[in-house]
PDB file of N, CA, C and O in Angstrom:
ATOM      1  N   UNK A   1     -17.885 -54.646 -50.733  1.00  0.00           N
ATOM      2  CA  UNK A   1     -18.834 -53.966 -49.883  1.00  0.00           C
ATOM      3  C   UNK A   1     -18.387 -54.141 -48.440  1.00  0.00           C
ATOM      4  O   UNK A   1     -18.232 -55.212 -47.852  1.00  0.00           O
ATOM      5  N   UNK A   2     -18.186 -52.777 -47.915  1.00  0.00           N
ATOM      6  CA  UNK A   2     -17.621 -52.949 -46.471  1.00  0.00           C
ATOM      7  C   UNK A   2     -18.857 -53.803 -45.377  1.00  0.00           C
ATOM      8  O   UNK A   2     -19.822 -54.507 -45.672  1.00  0.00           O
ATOM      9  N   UNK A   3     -18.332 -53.383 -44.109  1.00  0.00           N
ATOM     10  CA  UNK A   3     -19.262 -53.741 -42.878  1.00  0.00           C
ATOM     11  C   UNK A   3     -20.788 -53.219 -42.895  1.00  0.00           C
ATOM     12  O   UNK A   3     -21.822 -53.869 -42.741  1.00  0.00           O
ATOM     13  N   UNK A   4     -20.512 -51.157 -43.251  1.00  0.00           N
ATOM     14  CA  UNK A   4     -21.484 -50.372 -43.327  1.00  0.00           C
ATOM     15  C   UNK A   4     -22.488 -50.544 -44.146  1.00  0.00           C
ATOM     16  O   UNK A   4     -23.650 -50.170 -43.990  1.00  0.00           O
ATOM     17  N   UNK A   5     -21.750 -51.456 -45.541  1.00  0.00           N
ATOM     18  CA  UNK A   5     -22.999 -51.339 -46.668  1.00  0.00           C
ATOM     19  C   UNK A   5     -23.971 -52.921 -46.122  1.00  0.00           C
ATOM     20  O   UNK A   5     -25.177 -52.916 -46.369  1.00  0.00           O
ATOM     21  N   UNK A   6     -23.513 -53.861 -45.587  1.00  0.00           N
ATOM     22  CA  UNK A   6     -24.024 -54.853 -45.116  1.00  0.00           C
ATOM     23  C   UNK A   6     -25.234 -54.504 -44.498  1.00  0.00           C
ATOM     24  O   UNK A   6     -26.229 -55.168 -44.791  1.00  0.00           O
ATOM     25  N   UNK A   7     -25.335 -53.517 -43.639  1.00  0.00           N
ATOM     26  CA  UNK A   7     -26.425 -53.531 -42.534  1.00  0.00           C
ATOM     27  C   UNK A   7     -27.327 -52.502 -42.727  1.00  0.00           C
ATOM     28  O   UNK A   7     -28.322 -52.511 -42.002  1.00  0.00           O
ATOM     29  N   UNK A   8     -27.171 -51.360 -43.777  1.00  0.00           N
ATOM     30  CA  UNK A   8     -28.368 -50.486 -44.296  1.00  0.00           C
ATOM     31  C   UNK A   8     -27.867 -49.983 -45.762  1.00  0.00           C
ATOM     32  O   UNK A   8     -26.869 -50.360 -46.378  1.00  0.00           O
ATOM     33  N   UNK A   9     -28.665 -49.200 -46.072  1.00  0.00           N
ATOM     34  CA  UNK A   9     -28.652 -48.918 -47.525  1.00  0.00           C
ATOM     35  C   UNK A   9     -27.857 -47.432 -47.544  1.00  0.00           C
ATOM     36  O   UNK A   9     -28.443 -46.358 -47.409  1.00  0.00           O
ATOM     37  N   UNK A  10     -26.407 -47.585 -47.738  1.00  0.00           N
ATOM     38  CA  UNK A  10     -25.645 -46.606 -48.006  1.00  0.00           C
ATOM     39  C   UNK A  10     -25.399 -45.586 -49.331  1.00  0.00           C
ATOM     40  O   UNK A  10     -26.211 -45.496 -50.251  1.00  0.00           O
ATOM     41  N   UNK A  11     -24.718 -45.184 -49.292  1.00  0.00           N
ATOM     42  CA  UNK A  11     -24.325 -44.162 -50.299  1.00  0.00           C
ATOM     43  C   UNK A  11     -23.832 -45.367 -51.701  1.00  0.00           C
ATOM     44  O   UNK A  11     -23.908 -45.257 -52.925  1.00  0.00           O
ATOM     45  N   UNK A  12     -23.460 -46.184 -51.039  1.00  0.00           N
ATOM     46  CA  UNK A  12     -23.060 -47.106 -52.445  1.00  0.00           C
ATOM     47  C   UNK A  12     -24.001 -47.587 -53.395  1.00  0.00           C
ATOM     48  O   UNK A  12     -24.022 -47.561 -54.626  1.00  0.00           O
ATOM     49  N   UNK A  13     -25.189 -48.272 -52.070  1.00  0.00           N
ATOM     50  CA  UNK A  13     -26.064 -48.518 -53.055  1.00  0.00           C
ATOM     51  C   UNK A  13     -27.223 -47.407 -53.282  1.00  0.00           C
ATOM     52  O   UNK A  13     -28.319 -47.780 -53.699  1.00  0.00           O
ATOM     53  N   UNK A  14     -27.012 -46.254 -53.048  1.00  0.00           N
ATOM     54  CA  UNK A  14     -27.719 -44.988 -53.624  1.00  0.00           C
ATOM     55  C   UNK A  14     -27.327 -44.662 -54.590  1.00  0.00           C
ATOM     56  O   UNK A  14     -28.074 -43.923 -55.232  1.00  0.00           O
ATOM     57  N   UNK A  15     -25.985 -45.021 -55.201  1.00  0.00           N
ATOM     58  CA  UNK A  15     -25.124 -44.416 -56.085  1.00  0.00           C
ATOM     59  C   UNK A  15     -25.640 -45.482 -57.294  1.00  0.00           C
ATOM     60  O   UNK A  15     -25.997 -45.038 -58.385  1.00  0.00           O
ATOM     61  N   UNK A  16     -25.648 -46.979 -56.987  1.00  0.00           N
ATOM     62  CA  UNK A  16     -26.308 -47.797 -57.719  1.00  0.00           C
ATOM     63  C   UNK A  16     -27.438 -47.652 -58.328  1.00  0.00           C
ATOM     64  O   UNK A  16     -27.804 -47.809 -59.492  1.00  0.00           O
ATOM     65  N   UNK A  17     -28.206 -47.152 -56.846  1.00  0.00           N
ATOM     66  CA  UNK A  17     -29.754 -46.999 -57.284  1.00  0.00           C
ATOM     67  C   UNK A  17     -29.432 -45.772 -58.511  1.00  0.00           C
ATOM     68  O   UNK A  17     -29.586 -46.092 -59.690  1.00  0.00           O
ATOM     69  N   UNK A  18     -29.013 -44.464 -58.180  1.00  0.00           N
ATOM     70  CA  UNK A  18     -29.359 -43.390 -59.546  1.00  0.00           C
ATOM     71  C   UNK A  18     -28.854 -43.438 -60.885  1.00  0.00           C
ATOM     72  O   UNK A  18     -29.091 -42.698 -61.839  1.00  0.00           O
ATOM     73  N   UNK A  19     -27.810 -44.858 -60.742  1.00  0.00           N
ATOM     74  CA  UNK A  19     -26.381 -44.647 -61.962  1.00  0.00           C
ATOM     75  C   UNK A  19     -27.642 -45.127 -63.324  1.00  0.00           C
ATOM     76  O   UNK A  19     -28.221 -46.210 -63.232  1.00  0.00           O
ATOM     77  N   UNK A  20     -27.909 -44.213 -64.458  1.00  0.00           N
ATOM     78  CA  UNK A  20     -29.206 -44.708 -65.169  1.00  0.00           C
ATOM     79  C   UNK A  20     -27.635 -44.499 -67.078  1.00  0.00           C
ATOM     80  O   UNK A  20     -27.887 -44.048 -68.196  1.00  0.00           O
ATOM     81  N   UNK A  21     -26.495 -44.976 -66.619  1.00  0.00           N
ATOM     82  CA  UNK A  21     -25.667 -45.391 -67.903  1.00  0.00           C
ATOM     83  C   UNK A  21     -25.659 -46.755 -67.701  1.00  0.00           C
ATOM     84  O   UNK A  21     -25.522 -47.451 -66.694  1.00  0.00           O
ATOM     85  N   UNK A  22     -25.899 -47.073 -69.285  1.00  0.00           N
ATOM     86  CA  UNK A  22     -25.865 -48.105 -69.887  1.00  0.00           C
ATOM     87  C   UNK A  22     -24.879 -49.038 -69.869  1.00  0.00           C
ATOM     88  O   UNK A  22     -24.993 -50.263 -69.917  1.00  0.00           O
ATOM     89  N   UNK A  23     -23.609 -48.167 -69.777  1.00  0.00           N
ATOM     90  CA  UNK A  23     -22.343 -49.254 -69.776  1.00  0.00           C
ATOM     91  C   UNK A  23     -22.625 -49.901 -67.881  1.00  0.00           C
ATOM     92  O   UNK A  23     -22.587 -51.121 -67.717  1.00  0.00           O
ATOM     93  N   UNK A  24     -22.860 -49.058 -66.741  1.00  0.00           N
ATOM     94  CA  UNK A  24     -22.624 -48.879 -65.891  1.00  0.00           C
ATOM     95  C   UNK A  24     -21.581 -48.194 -65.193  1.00  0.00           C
ATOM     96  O   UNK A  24     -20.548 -48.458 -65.809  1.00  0.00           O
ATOM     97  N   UNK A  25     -21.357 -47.549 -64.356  1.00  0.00           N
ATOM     98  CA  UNK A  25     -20.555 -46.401 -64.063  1.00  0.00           C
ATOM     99  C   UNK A  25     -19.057 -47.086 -63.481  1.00  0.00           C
ATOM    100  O   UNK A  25     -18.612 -48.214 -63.694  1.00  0.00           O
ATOM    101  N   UNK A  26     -18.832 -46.656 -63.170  1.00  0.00           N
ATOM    102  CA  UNK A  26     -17.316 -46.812 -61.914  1.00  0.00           C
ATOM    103  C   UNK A  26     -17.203 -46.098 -60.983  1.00  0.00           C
ATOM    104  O   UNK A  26     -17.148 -44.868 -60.989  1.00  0.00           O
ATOM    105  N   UNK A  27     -17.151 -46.933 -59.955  1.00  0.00           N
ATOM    106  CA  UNK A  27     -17.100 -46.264 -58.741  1.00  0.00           C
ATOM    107  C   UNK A  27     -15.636 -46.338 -57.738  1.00  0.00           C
ATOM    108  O   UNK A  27     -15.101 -47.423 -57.509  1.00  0.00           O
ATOM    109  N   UNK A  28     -15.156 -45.185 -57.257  1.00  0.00           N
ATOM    110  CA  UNK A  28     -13.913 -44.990 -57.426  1.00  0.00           C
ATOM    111  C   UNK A  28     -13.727 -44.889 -55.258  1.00  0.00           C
ATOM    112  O   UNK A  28     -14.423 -44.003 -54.762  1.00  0.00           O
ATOM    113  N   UNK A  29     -13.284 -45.328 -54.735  1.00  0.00           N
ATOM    114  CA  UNK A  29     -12.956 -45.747 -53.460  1.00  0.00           C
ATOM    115  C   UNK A  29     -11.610 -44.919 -52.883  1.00  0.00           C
ATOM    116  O   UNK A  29     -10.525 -44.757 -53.441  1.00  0.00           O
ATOM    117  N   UNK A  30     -12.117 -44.401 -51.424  1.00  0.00           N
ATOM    118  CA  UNK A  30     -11.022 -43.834 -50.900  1.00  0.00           C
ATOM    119  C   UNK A  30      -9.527 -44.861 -50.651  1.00  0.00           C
ATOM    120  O   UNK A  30      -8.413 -44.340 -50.605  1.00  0.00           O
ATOM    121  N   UNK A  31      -9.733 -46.308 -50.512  1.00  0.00           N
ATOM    122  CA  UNK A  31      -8.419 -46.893 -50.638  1.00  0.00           C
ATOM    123  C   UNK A  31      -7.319 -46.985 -51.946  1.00  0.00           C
ATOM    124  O   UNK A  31      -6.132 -47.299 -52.043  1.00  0.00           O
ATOM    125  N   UNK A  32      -8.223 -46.602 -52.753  1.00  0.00           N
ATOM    126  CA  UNK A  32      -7.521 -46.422 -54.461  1.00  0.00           C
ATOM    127  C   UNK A  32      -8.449 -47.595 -55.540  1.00  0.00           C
ATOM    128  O   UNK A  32      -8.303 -47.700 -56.757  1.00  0.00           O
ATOM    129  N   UNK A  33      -9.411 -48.393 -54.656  1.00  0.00           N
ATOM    130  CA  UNK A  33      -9.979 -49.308 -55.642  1.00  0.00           C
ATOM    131  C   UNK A  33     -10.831 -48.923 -56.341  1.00  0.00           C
ATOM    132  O   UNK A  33     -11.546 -48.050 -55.849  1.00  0.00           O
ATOM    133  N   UNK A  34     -11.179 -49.427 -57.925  1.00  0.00           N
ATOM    134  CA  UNK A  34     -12.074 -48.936 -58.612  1.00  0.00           C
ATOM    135  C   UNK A  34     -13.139 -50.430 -59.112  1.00  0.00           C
ATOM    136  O   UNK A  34     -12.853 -51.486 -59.678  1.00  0.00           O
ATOM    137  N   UNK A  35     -14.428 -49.862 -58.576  1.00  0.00           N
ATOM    138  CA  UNK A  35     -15.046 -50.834 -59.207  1.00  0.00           C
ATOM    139  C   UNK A  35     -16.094 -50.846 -60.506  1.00  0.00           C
ATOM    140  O   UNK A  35     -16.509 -49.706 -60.714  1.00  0.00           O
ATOM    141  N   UNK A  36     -16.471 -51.539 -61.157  1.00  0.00           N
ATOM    142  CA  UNK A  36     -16.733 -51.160 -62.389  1.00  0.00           C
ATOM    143  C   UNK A  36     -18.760 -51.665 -61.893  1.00  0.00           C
ATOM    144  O   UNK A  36     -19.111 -52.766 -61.468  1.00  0.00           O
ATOM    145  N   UNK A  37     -19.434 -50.778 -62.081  1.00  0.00           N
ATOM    146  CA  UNK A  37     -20.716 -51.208 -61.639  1.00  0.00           C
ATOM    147  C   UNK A  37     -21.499 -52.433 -63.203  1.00  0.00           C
ATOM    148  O   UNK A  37     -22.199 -51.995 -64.116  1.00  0.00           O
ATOM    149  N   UNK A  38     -21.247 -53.308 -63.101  1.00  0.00           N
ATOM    150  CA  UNK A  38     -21.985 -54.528 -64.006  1.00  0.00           C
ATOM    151  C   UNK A  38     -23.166 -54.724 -63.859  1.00  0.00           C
ATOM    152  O   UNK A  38     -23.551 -54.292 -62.772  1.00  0.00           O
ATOM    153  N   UNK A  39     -24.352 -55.426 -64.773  1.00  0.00           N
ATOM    154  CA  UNK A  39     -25.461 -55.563 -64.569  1.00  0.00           C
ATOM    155  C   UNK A  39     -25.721 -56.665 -63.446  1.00  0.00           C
ATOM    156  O   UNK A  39     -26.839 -57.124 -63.212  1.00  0.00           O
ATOM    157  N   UNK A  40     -24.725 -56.979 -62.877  1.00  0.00           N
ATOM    158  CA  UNK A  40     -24.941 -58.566 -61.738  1.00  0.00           C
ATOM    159  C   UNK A  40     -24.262 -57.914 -60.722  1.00  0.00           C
ATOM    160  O   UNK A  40     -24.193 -58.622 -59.717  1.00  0.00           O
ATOM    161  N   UNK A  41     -23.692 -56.745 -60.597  1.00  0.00           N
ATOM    162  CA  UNK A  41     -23.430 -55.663 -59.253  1.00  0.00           C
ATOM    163  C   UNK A  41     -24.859 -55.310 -58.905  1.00  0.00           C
ATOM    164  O   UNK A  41     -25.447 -55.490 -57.838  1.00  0.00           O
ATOM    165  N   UNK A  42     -25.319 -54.739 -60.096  1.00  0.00           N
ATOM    166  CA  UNK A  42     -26.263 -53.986 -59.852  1.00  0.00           C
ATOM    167  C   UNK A  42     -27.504 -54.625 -59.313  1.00  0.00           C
ATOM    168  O   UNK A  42     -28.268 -54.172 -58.461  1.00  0.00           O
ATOM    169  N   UNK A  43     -27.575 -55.940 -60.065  1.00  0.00           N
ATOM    170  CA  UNK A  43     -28.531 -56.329 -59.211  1.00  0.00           C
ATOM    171  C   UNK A  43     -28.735 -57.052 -57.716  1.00  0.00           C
ATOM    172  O   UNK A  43     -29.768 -57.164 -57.057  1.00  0.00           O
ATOM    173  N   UNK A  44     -27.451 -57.478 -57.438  1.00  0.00           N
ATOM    174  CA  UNK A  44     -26.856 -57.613 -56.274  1.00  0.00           C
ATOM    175  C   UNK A  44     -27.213 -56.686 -55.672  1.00  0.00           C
ATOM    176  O   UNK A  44     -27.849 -56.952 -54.652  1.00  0.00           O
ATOM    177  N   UNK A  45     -27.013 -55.397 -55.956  1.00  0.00           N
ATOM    178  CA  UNK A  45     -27.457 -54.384 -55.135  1.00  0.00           C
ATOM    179  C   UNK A  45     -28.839 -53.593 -54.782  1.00  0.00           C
ATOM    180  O   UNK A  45     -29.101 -52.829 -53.853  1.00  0.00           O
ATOM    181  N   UNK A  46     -29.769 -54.152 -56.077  1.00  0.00           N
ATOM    182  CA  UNK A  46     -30.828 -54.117 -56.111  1.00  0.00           C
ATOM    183  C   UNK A  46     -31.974 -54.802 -55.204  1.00  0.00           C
ATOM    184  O   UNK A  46     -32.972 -54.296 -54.691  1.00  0.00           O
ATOM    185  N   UNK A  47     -31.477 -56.158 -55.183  1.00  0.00           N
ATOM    186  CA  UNK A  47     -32.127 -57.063 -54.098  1.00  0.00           C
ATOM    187  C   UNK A  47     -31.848 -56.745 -52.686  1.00  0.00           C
ATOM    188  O   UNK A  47     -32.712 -56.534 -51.835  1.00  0.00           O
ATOM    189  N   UNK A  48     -30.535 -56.726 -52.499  1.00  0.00           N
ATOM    190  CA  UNK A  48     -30.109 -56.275 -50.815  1.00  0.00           C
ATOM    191  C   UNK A  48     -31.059 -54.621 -50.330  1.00  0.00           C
ATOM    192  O   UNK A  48     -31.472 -54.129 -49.280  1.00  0.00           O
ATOM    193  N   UNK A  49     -31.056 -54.315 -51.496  1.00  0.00           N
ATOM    194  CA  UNK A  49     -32.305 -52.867 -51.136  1.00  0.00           C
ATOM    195  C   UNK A  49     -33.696 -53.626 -50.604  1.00  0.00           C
ATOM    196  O   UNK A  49     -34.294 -53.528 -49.533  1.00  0.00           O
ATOM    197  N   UNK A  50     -33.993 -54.515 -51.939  1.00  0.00           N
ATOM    198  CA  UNK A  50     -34.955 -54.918 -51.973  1.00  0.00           C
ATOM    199  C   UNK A  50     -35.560 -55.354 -50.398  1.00  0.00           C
ATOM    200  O   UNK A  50     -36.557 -55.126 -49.712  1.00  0.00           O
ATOM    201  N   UNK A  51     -34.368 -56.076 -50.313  1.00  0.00           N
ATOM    202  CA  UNK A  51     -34.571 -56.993 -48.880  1.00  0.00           C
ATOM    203  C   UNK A  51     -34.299 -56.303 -47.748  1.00  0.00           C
ATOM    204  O   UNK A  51     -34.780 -56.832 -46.745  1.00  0.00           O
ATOM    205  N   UNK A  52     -33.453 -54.909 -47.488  1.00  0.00           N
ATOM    206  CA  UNK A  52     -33.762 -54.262 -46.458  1.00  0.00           C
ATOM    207  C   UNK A  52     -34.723 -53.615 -46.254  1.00  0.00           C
ATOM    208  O   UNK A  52     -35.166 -53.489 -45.112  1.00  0.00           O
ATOM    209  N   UNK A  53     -35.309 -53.016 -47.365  1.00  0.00           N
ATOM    210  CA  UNK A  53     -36.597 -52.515 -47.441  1.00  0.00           C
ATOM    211  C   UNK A  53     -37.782 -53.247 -46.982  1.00  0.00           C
ATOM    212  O   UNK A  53     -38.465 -52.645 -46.154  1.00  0.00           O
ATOM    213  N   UNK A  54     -38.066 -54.092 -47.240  1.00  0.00           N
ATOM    214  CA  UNK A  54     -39.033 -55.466 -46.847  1.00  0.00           C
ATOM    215  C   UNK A  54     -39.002 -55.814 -45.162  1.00  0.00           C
ATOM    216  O   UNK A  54     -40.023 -56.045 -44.514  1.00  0.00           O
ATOM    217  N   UNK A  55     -37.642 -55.801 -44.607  1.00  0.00           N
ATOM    218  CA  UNK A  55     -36.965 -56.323 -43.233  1.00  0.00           C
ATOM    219  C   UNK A  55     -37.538 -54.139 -42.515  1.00  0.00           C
ATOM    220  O   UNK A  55     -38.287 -53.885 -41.571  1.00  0.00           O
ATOM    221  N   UNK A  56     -37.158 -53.601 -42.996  1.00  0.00           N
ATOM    222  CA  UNK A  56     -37.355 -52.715 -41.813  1.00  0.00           C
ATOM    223  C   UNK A  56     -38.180 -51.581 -41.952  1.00  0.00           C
ATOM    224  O   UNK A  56     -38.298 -50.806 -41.003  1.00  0.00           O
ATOM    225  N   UNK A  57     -39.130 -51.269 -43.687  1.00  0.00           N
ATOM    226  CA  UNK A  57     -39.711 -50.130 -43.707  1.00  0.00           C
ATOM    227  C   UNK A  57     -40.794 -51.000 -42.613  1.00  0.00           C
ATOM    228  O   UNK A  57     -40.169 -51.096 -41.557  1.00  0.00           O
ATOM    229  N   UNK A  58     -41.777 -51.477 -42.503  1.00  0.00           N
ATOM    230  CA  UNK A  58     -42.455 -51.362 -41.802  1.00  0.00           C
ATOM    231  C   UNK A  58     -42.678 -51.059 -40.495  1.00  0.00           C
ATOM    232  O   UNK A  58     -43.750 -50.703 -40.005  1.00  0.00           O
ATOM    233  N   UNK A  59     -41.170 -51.279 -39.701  1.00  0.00           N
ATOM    234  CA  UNK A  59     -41.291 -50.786 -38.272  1.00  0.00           C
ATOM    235  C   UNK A  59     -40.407 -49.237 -38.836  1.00  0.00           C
ATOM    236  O   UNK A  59     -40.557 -48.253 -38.111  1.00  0.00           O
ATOM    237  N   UNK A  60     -40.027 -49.171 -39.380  1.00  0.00           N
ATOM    238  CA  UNK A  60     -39.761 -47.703 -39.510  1.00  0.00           C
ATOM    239  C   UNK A  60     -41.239 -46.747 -39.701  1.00  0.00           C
ATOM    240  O   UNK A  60     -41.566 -45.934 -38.836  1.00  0.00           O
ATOM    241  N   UNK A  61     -41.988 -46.958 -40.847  1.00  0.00           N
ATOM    242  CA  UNK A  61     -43.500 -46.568 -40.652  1.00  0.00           C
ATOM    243  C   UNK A  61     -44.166 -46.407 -39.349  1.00  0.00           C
ATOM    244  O   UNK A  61     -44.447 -45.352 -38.782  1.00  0.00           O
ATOM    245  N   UNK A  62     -44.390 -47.700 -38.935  1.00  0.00           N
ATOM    246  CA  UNK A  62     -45.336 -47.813 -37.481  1.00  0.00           C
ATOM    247  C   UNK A  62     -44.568 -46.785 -36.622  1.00  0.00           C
ATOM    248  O   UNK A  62     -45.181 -45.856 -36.096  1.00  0.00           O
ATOM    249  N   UNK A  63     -42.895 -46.974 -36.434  1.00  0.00           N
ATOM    250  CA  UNK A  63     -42.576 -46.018 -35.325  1.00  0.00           C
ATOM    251  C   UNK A  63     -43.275 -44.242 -35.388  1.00  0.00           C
ATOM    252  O   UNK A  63     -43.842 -43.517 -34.571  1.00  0.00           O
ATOM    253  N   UNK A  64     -42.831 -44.104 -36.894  1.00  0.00           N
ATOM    254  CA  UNK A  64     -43.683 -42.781 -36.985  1.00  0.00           C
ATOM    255  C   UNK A  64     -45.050 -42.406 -36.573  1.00  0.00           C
ATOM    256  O   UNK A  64     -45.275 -41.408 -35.889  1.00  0.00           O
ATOM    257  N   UNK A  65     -46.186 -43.417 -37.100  1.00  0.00           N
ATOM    258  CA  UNK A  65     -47.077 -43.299 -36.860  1.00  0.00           C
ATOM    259  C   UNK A  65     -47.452 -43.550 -35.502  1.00  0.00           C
ATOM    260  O   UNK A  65     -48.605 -43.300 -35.149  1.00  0.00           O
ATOM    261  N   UNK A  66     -46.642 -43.998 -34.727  1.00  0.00           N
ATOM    262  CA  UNK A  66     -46.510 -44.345 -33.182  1.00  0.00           C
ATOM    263  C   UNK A  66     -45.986 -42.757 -32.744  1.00  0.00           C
ATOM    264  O   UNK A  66     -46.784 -42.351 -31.898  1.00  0.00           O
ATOM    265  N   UNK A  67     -45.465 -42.244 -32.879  1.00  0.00           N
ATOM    266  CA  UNK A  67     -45.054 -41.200 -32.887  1.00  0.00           C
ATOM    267  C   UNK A  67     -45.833 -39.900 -33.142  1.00  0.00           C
ATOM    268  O   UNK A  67     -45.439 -38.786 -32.796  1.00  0.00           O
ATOM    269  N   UNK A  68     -46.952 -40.159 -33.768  1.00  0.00           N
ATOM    270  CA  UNK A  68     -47.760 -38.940 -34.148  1.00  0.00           C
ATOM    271  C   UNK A  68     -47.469 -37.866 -35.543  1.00  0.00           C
ATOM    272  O   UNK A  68     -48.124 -36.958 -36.055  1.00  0.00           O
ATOM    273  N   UNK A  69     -45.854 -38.634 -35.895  1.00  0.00           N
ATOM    274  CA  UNK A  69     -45.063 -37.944 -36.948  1.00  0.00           C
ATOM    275  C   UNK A  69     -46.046 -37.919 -38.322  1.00  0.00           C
ATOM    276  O   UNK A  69     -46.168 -36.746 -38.675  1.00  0.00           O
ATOM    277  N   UNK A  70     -46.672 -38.698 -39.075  1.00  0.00           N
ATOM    278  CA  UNK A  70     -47.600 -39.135 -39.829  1.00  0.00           C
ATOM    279  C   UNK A  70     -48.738 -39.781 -39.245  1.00  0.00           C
ATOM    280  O   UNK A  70     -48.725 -40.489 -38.238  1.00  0.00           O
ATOM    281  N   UNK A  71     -49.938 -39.417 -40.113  1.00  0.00           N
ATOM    282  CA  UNK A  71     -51.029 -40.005 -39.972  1.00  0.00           C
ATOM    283  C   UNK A  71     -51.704 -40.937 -40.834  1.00  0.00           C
ATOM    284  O   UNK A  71     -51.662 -40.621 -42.023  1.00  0.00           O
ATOM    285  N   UNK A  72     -52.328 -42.021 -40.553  1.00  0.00           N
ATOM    286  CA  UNK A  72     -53.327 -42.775 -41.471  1.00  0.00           C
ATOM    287  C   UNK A  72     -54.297 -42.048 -41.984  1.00  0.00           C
ATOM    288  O   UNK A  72     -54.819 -41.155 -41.318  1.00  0.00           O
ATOM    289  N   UNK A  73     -54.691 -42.337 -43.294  1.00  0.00           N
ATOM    290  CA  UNK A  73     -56.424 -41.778 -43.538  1.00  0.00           C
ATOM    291  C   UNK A  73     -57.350 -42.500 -42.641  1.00  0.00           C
ATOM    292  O   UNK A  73     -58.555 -42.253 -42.669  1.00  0.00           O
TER     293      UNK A  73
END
């Protein structure tokens, strides 16, 4: 996982999030590497969602609603 996937939720772990095969997929890299998505990738990748989600939807929310973009009931 590069620099990019460290600090928000990229295409990698979007690709994680939808991959719904059983074996787990492979994911194939512009340097030539191939990685094989395992159930301990996946959840690796599951939590780091988990935990960016937790760390920044809420000021992402408020900004909107600070914003006028969405409203509360």
């Amino acid at each position: 996982m590069g620099e990019q996937e460290a600090r928000a939720l990229s295409q990698y772990h979007h690709a994680i999030l939808a991959d719904a095969t059983r074996e787990g997929m492979k994911l194939y890299f512009g340097d030539g590497t191939v990685e094989q998505v395992t159930p301990e990738v996946r959840e690796k990748a599951r939590a780091f969602m988990q935990q960016t989600l937790e760390r920044d939807w809420p000021g992402y929310i408020g900004g909107l609603i600070a914003d006028g973009k969405i409203r509360t009931a």
